[in-house]
C-alpha positions in Angstrom: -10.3 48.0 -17.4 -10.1 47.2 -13.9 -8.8 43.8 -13.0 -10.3 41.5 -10.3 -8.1 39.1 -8.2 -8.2 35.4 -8.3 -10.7 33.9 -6.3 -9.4 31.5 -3.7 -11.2 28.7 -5.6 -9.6 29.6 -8.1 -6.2 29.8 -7.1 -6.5 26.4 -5.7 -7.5 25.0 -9.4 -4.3 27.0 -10.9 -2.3 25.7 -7.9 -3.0 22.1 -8.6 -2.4 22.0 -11.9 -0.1 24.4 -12.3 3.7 22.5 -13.8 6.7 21.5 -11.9 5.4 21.8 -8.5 5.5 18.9 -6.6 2.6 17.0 -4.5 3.8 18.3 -1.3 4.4 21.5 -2.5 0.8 22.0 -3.5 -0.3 20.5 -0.4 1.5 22.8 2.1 0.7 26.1 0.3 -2.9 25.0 0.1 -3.1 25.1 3.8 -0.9 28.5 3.6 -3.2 30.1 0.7 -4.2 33.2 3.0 -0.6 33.7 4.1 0.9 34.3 0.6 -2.3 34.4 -1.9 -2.2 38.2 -1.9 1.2 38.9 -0.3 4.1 40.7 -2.2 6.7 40.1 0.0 10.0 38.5 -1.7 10.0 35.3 -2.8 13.0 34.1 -0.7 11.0 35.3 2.8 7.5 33.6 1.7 9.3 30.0 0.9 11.6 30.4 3.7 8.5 31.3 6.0 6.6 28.7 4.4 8.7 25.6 4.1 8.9 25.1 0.5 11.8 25.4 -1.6 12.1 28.7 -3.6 11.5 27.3 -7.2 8.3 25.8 -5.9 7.5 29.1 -4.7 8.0 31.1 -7.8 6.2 28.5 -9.4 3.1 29.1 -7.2 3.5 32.5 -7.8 3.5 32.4 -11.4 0.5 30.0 -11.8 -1.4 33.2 -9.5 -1.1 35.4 -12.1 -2.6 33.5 -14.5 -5.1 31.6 -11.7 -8.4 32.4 -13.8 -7.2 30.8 -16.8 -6.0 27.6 -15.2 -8.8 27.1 -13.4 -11.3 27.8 -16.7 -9.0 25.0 -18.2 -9.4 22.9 -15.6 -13.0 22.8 -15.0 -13.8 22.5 -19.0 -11.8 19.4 -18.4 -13.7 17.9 -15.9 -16.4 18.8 -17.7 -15.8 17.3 -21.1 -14.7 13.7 -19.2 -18.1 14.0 -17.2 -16.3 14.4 -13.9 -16.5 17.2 -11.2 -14.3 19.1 -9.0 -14.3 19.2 -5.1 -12.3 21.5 -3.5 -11.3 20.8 0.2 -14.2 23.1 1.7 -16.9 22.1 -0.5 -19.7 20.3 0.7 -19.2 16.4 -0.5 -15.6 16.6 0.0 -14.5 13.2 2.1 -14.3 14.1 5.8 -12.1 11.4 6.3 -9.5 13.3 4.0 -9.2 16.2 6.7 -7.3 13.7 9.3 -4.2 14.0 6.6 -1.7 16.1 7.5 -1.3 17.4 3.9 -4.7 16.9 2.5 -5.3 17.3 -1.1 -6.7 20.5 -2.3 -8.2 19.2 -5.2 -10.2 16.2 -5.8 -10.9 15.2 -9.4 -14.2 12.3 -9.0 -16.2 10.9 -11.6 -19.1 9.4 -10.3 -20.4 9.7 -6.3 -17.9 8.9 -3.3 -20.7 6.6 -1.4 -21.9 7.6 2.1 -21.3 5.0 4.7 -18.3 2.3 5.5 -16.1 1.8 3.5 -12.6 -0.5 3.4 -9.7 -0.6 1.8 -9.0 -4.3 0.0 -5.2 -3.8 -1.2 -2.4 -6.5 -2.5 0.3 -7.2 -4.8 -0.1 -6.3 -8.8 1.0 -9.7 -9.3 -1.7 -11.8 -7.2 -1.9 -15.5 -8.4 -4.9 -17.3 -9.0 -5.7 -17.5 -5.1 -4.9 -13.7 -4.6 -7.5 -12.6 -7.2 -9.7 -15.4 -5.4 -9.4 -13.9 -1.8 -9.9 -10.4 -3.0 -13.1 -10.8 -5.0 -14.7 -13.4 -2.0 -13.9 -10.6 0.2 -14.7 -7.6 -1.7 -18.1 -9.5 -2.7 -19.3 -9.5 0.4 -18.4 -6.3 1.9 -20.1 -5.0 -1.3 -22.9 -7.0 -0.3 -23.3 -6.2 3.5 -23.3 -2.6 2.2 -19.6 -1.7 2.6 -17.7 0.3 0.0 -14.8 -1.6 -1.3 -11.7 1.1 -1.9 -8.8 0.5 -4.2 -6.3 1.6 -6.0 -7.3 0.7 -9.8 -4.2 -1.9 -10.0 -3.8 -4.6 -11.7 -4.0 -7.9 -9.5 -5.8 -7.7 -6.2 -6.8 -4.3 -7.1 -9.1 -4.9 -10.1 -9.6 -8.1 -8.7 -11.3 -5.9 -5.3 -13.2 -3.7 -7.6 -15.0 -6.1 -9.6 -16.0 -8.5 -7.0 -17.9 -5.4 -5.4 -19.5 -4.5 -8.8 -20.6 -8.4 -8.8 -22.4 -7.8 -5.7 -26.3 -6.5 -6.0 -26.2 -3.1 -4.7 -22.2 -3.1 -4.6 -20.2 0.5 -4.4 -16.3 0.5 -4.9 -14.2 4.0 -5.1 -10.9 3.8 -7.0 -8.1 6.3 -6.2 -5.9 6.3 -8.9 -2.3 7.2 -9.3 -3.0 9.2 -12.9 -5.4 11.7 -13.7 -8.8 11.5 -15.1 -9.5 10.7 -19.0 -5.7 8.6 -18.9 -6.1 4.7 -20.2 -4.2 3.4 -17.0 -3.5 0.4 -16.5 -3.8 0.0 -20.1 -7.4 -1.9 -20.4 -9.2 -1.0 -17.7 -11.3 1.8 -19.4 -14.9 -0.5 -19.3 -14.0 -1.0 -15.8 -13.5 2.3 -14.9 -16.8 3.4 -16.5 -18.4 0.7 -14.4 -17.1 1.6 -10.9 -17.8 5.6 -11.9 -21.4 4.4 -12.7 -21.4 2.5 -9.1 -19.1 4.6 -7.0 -16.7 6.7 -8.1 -12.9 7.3 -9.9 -11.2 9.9 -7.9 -8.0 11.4 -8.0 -5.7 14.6 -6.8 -3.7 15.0 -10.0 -4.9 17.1 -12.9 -6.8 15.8 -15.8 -4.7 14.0 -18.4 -1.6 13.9 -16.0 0.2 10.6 -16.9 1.1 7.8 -14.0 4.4 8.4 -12.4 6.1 6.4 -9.7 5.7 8.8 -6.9 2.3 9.4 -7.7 1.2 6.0 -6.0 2.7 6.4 -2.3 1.2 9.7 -2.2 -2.5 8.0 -3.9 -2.3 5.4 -0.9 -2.6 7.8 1.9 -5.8 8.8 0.1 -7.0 5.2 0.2 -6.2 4.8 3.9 -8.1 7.8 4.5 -11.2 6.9 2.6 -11.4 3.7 4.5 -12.4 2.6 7.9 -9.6 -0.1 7.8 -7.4 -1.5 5.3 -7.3 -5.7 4.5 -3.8 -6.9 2.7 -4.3 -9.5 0.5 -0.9 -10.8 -1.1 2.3 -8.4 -0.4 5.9 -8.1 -0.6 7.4 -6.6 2.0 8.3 -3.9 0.1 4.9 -3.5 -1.6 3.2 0.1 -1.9 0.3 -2.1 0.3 2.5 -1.6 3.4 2.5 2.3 2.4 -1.1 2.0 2.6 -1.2 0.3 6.0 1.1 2.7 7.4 -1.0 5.5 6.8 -4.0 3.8 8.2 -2.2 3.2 11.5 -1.3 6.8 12.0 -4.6 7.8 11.4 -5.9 4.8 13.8 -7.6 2.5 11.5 -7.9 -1.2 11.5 -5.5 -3.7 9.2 -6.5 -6.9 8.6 -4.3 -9.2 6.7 -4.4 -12.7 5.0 -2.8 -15.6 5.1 -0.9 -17.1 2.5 1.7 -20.0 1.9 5.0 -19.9 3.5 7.0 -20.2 0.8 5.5 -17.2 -1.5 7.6 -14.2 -1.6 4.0 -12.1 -1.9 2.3 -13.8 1.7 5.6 -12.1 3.6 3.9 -8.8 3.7 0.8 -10.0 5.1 2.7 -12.3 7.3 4.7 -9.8 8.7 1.3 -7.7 9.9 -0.3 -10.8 11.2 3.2 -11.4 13.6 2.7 -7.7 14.8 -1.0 -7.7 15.5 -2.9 -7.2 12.8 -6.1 -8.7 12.4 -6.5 -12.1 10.8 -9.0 -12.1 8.0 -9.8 -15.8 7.2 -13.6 -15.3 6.7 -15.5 -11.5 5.5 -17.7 -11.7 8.6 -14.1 -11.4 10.2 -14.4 -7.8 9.1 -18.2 -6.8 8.9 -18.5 -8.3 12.9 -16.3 -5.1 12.9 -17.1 -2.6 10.5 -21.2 -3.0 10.9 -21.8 -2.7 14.7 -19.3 -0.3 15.3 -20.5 2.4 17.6 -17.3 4.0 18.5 -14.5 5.2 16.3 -11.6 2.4 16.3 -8.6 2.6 18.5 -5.1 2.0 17.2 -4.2 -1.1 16.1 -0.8 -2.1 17.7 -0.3 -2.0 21.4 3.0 -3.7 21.4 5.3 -4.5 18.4 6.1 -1.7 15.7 4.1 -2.0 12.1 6.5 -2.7 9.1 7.7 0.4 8.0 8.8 0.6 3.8 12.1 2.1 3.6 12.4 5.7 3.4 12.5 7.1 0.1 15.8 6.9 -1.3 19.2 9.6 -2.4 18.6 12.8 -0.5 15.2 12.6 1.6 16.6 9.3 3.0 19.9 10.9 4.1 17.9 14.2 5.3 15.6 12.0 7.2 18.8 10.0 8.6 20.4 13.3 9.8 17.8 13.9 11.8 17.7 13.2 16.1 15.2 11.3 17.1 13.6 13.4 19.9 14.7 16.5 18.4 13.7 19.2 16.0 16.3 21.2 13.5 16.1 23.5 11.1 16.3 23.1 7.6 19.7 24.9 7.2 21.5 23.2 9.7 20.2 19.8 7.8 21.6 21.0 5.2 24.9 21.7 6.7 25.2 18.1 7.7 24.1 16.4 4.2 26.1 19.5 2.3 23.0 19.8 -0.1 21.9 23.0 -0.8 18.7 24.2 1.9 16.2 24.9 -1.5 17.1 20.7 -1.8 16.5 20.3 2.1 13.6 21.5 2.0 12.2 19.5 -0.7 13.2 16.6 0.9 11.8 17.5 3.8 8.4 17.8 2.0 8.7 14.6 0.3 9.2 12.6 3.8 6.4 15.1 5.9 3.8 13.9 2.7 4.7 10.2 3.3 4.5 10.8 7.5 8.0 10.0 7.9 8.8 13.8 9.4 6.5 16.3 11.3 6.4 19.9 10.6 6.4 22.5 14.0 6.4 26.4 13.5 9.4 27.8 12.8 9.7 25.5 10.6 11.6 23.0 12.6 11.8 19.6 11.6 11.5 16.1 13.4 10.8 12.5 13.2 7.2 11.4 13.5 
């Protein structure tokens, strides 16, 4: 019986949710499907060529073999939790997600990703009374005006973003969450989940049934930022994942509009500190739909002058990879590794870990540098 190869549809299922590979991994041999889908050159040359550490590749390779199989799984899934699958050339997939530099493959959505503006309304998990306040007033009217609320299915400012839109007649809200579909997280939220999916949409890059993880949110905010014509902050710590979120909407030139809060709470400092650089003060919606509505021409970047808050790096080993590297320059992976005396299959990881978050830029080669 002659065998027939794995469709590249279906090698994109099995390479989603195939075990042990990380996000970035996934990513970057997405884009590189033609280059090693069919290849049987040694697995040392394809990771080397393609800039992923040689466990991830073996990994890929494995889940190719049995690609038809995952991907059967995978869509029965879906299927059985009502959802569907959009794979990143298939009509309905979100244009704004091609502007990443390591799109996701895969998109898990329950529900329909409305057409039209839409903005991110993001804050702290720990909003006080006046936090949740802000972020349904807002939300509610965006929702209202005709503007998709996104957020990340948190608690706080979050939940607080979603329902204010689904209070609105008419009122759409995506959620992007850090789990996968069919997961009771945050534990609760499961009637609000069915009610945004029945006015907008869950979505999500990780396979159905995949548990929250820590890293699993930094990587869902860049989805946020790119769903979004702009992002508002509402309530942050300087070291909230918020800040991720506005970072990736500056590189990709969107709007960030942030309000204020009282001095002396730890969670207006974030907000505070994006107001001081030039973000946009948001004291009244119309603030933002004077924007969003008659917008004619795709918006600029946001700072002219002053640098964005940056989160720290990640930290252990992508932070010292990520120090070890020249501003202005490119390297190679093995002589990074030389100067942090970690092994290169380590390097490279790293490397992946800060090019997802748009800490480090990928050229041919590979070679490496800051972004």
């Amino acid at each position: 019986m002659k065998l027939f190869p794995p469709s590249s549809q279906e090698l994109l299922l099995a390479l989603n949710a195939a075990p042990r590979i990380s996000r970035a991994a996934v990513c970057r041999l997405a884009q590189e499907l033609p280059r090693w889908s069919a290849s049987d050159e040694p697995v040392d040359l394809l990771a080397a060529e393609l800039g992923v550490p040689r466990a991830q590749m073996e990994r890929a390779l494995a889940a190719r073999e049995k690609a038809a199989a995952l991907a059967a799984r995978e869509r029965e899934e879906a299927e059985t939790l009502g959802a569907r699958i959009l794979l990143r050339d298939d009509p309905g997939y979100p244009a704004g997600l091609a502007q990443l530099s390591l799109p996701p493959p895969v998109l898990y959505v329950a529900g329909e990703i409305p057409e039209g503006p839409a903005l991110a309304v993001v804050g702290s998990r720990r909003s006080d009374a006046y936090g949740t306040e802000v972020a349904d007033t807002f939300a509610r009217a965006l929702a209202a005006a005709g503007v998709a609320v996104v957020s990340g299915f948190a608690r706080g400012v979050d939940a607080a973003a979603h329902r204010g839109a689904l209070a609105a007649e008419g009122g759409k809200t995506v959620a992007v969450l850090g789990c996968g579909l069919g997961v009771d997280y945050p534990a609760g939220h499961a009637r609000l989940g069915k009610e945004i999916a029945g006015r907008g949409a869950l979505v999500t890059e990780l396979p159905c049934g995949t548990p929250p993880r820590a890293w699993h949110f930094p990587i869902r905010n860049r989805v946020i930022a790119a769903l979004s014509a702009g992002v508002l902050v509402v309530q942050a710590t300087l070291r909230s994942g918020s800040l991720i979120t506005v970072r990736h909407a500056l590189d990709l030139g969107k709007e960030v509009y942030a309000v204020p809060g009282r001095i002396f709470d730890e969670r207006s400092l974030g907000p505070h500190s994006l107001l001081r650089d030039g973000a946009k003060l948001a004291q009244h919606p119309q603030d933002l739909l004077d924007d969003l509505l008659p917008r004619t021409d795709p918006p600029g970047p946001l700072f002219a002058g002053p640098a964005p808050v940056r989160p720290d790096p990640p930290a252990g080993l992508p932070r010292e990879v990520l120090t070890a590297l020249a501003p202005g320059s490119f390297q190679v992976p093995e002589d990074l590794a030389l100067r942090v005396g970690h092994p290169v299959d380590q390097v490279l990881g790293a490397l992946l870990e800060l090019e997802l978050g748009g800490w480090v830029k990928r050229m041919p080669g590979p070679v490496y540098g800051v972004a």
